[in-house]
N, C-alpha and C positions, 0 to 999 in steps of 0.2 A: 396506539403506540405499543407495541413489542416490549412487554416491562421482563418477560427472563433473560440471564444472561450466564451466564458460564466462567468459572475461570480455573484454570488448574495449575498448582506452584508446587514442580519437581523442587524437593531439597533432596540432597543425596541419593536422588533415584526415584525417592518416594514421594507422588504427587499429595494433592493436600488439594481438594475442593469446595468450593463454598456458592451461595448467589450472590450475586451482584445485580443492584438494582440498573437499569435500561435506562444511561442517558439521565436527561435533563426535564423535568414536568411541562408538561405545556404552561406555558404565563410565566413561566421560570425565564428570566434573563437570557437567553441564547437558549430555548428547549430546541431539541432536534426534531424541529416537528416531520421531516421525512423519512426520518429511519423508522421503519416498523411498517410502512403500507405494504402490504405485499399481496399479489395476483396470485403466484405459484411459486411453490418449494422447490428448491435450488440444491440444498445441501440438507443434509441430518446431521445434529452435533453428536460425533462421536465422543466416545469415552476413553479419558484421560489415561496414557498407559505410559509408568514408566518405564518399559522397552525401547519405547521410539525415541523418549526424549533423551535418554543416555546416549545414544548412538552418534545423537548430533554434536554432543560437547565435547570440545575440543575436537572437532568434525573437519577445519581448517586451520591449515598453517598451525603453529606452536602452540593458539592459544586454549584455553580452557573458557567453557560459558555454562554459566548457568543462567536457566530461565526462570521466569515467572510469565506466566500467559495469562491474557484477559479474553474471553473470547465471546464476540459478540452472539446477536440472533443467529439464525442460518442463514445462508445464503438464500436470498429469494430475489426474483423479478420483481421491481418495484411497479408501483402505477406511476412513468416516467412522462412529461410534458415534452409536446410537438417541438423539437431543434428545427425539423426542415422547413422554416421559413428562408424568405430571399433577405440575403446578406445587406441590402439595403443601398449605400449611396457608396460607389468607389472610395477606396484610401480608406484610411485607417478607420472609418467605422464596421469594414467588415474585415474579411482574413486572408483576401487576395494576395497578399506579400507573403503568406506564410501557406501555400499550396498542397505541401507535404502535411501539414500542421491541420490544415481545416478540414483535410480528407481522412483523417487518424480521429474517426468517430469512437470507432470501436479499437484503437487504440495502436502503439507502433508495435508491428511483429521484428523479431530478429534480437528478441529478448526473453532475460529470464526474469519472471515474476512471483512474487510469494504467494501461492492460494492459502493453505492453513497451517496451522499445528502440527507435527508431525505423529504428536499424540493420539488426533482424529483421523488417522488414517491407519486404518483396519484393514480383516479380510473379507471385510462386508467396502461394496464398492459403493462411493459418494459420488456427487454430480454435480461440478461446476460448470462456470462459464468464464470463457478466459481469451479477451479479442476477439469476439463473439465466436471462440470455439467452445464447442459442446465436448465436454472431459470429462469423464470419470476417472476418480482416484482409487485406489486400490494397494494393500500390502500384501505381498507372498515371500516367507521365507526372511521375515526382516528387513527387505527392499519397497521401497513405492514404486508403483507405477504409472503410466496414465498412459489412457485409450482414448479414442474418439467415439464420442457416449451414443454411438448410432449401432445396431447390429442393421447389418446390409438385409438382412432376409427381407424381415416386414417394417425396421426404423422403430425398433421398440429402445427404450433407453438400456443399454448395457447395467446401468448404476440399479436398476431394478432387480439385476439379478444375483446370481452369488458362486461361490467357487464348489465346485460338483465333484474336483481334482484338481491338485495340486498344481499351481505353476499355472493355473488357466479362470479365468470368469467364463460362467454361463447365462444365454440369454435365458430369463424366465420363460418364456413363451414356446419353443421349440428343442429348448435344449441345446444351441448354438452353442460353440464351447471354442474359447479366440484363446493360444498361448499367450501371456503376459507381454515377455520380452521382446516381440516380434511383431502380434498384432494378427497370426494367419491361425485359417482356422485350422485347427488340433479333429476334430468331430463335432458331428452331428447327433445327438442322442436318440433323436426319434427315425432317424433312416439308417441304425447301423451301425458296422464296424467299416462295411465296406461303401459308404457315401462317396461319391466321386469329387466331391466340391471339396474335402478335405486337402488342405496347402494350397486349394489354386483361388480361394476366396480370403479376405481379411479387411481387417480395419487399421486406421491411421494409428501410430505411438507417437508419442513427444519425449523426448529426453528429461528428465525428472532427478533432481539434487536434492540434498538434506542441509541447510545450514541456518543458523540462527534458530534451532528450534523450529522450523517450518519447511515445511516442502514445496519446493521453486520448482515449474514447469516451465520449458522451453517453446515460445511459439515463434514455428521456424516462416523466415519469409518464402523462402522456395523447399527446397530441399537440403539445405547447405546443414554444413554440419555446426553444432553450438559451436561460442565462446566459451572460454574458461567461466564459471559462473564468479569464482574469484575477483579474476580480471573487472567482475561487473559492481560488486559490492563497494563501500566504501571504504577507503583503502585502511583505516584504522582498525577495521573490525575484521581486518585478517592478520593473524598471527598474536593479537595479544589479547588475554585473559580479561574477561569482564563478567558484570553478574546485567541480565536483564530483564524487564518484563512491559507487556506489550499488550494490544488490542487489535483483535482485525475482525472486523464487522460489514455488513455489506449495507452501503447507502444509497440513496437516490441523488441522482444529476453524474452529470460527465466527467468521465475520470481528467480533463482538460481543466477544468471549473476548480475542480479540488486540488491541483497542482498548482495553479495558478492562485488560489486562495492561500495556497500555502509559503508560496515566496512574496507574494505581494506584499509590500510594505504599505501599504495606505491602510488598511482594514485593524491588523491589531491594535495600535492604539486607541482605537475609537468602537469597532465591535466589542473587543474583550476588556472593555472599561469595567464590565458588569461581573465580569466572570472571577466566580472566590480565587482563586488560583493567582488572581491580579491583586485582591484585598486591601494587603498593604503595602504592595509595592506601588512606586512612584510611574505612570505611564506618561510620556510624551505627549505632547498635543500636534506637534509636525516638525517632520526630519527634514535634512539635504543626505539626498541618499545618491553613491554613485553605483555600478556595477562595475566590478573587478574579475575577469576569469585568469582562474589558472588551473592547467591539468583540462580536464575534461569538465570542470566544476564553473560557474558561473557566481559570485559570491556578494552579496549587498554587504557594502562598507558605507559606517553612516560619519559623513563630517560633521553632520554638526546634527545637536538635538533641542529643539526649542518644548516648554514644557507649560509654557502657556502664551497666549497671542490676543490682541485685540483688534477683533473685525470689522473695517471700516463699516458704521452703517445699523450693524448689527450688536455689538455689544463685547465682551470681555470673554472669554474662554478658556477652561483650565482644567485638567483632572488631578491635580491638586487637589487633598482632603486631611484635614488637621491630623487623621487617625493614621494615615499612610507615611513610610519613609520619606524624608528629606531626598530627593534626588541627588545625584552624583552631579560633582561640581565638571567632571571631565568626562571627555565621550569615548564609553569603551565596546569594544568591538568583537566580544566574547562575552556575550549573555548579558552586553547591554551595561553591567556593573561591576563585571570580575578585574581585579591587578594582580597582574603578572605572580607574586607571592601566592596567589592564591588557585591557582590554575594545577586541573591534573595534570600531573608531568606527560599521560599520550598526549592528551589534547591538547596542552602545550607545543608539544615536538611535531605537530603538524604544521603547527604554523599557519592558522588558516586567516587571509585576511581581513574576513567580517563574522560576522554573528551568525548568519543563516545564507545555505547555500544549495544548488539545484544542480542534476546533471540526470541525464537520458538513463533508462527510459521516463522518467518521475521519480526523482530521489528526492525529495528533501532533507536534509541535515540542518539542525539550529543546534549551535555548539553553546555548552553553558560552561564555566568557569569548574563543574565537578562532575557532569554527565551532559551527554549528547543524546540527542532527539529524533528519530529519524518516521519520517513517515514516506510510506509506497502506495502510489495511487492502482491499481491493478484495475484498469480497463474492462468490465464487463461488456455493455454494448453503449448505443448509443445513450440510452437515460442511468445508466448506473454504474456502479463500480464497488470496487474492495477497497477499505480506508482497513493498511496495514500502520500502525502505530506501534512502534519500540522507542522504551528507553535504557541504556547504556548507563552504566558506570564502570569505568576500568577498575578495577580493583579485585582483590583474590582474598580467601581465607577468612578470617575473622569481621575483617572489616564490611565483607560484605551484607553482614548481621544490616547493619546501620542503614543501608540502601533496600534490603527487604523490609524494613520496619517504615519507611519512609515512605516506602511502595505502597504496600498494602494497608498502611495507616491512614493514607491520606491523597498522594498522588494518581490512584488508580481511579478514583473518585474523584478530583478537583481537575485534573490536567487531561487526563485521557476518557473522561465521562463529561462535566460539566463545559469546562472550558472547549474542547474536542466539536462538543455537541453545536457549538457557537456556531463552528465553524461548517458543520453537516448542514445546519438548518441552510448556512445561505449558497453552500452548493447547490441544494435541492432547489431552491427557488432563482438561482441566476439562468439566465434567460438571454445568450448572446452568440452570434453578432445578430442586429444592428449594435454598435457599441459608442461613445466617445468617450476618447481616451483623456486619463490627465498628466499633470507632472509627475506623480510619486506612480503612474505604470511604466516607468522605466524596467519596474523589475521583470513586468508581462512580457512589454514586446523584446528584451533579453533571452527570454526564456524560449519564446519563439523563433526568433532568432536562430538561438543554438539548436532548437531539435529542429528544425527549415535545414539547416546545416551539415547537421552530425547524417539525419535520416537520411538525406541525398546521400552521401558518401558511403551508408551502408545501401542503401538500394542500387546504385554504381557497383559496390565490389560483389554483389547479388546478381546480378546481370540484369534486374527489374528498371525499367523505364518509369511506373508510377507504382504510388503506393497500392499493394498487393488486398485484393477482397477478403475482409476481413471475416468474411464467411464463406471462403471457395471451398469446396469441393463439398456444401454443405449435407448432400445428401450423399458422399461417396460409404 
């Protein structure tokens, strides 16, 4: 297991960094036994600068942000388990009803997704993977960029090389040399001034945004031009002022697995029984849970919560423990516990009407009564992905002392390491379709449902017939 970890926490401009221990021990309650295997390096963790992170605060709409960043291992290629077996027996044990959904291995294009830190992007170029495109990231001039990480000569990764002149990467191997902005080539070092290949050769760009402290790259389904990346965020965390901090680390299993782990209602109360973060709080033993959408968002509303049950057959069940709170006598629908009294006035004034909530391309949002929760699944290939993890609190000035203290005392370690970890270990290890489904996957086949739905409607106004090869034009 992968025990370094990184974290960098801009105050006033000036970062602050420390280690952070990797995750959850093996034999530990929820350990992440899949993060840390890795085949080949993916990414280098660049060093904390704060340039980039100023840039981004207050970067949209009115609000103002401050970060605090967690940042996992590098980005690597995990050693990922065979998906392409046969789906198995029609209907719901496999994904034939969700067509668009079971072909989105490597994940849906015609969106913007968070790869890191803005802080780790330099003018030394790094190299992700994103919908199984091959990226390098790159800073010139205070701007990021992103290429497609091939130089066309001999397919040596661009991310290997470095800037020779301003405004350009060069390939290490020949001296290739691709303008930023554009993507064509500028010169040839080894053949000249007067090379003929110069402007009539280049490589792919992606359209590239700064918010939330992170740098969002665009992977386009054809050629179309982005969305507002605004338009894609959720709608709170534009225009009003919050303090936050977060984790984005690269796991094993499919970015599909950890989306669906993440709105699934069956698993928390019975996975994260163990997890400190839960301690002494009161956990259910099984909901009545319906799904409610509104907006673009799709949202589990729980009517009713039962907190312990007796099993015909089997015996008495509860996670009930003398040391833990008393459960709430009534069922609330914002973090499970919060009244209305007690609620931040944004997150109040959304009005959202359950606890946790999903919308395209993989947002998850879990609203708490004083900070919101959001995690981004980012699509690497078929066995892996990026597990993006922010936490929110609205609030400015003084007050936000309380939520860095909260942060870094405690929560960056219980929620976003042990408990998080819970959650890694069994993405890595789910293993579907063949599947049977139960009653509390309402929230699954909802969620499929919506992107079967939404994805058509963007593939339609794309002029694409099916979901686009998530690796075309791999050697362009």
């Amino acid at each position: 297991m992968a025990r370094p970890r990184m974290e960098t926490v801009p105050l006033s401009g000036t970062p602050w960094s420390g280690a952070l221990p990797g995750g959850s021990r093996a034999g530990w309650p929820g350990a992440s036994r899949g993060a840390g295997r890795s085949a080949e390096r993916d990414e280098s963790v660049g060093r904390p600068g704060a340039a980039a992170h100023s840039r981004c605060h207050g970067s949209y709409g009115s609000g103002r942000t401050r970060t605090m960043t967690v940042e996992g291992s590098p980005d690597t290629k995990q050693t990922g388990r065979g998906r392409g077996r046969t789906a198995g027996e029609p209907g719901r044990q496999d994904w034939a009803s969700w067509p668009h959904y079971d072909a989105a291995g490597s994940g849906f294009r015609g969106y913007w997704y968070p790869v890191t830190w803005s802080s780790h992007i330099t003018g030394k170029p790094l190299p992700f993977t994103i919908c199984g495109e091959k990226i390098t990231l790159i800073r010139d001039g205070g701007t990021a960029y992103a290429l497609h990480n091939r130089c066309p000569h001999r397919g040596v990764p661009l991310s290997e090389g470095d800037q020779q002149f301003p405004g350009t990467v060069s390939c290490p191997y020949h001296g290739w040399t691709f303008d930023l902005p554009t993507g064509k080539l500028s010169a040839v070092i080894t053949d000249g001034p007067g090379c003929r290949l110069t402007g009539k050769v280049g490589v792919r760009t992606y359209p590239v945004e700064e918010r939330l402290g992170m740098v969002w790259v665009y992977i386009p389904i054809a050629d179309e031009e982005p969305h507002s990346i605004d338009s894609q965020l959720p709608e709170e965390l534009v225009g009003n002022g919050f303090v936050m901090g977060g984790r984005i680390e690269p796991r094993g299993g499919n970015w599909r697995f950890a989306c669906e782990n993440g709105f699934d209602e069956g698993h928390a109360k019975y996975l994260h029984r163990t997890a400190l973060w839960r301690l002494f709080k009161p956990m259910p033993t099984w909901n009545i849970t319906r799904i409610v959408p509104k907006g673009r968002w799709i949202f589990r509303v729980q009517d009713e919560v039962h907190w312990e049950a007796d099993y015909p057959g089997v015996g008495h069940w509860s996670n009930k423990r003398w040391w833990k709170m008393q459960p709430p006598k009534e069922t609330f629908n914002i973090g499970n516990t919060g009244k209305a009294d007690k609620i931040n006035p944004t997150i109040e004034a959304q009005e959202f009407p359950g606890f946790a909530s999903l919308s395209m391309p993989g947002v998850l949002r879990i609203a708490y009564p004083k900070f919101i929760h959001y995690e981004f699944y980012v699509p690497v290939d078929d066995d892996n992905h990026r597990y993006v993890g922010v936490m929110v609190n609205f609030t400015e000035g003084w007050k936000t002392l309380g939520f860095y203290a909260k942060y870094l005392g405690a929560v960056r370690w219980l929620f976003h390491g042990q408990f998080s970890g819970q959650d890694a270990w069994m993405v890595d290890v789910t293993d579907a379709p063949p599947e049977k489904l139960y009653r509390p996957d309402v929230s699954l086949t909802s969620w499929r449902n919506l992107s079967e739905e939404e994805y058509g409607k963007k593939l339609a106004a794309a002029g694409a017939s099916e979901t686009p090869n998530s690796t075309r034009d791999k050697k362009a």
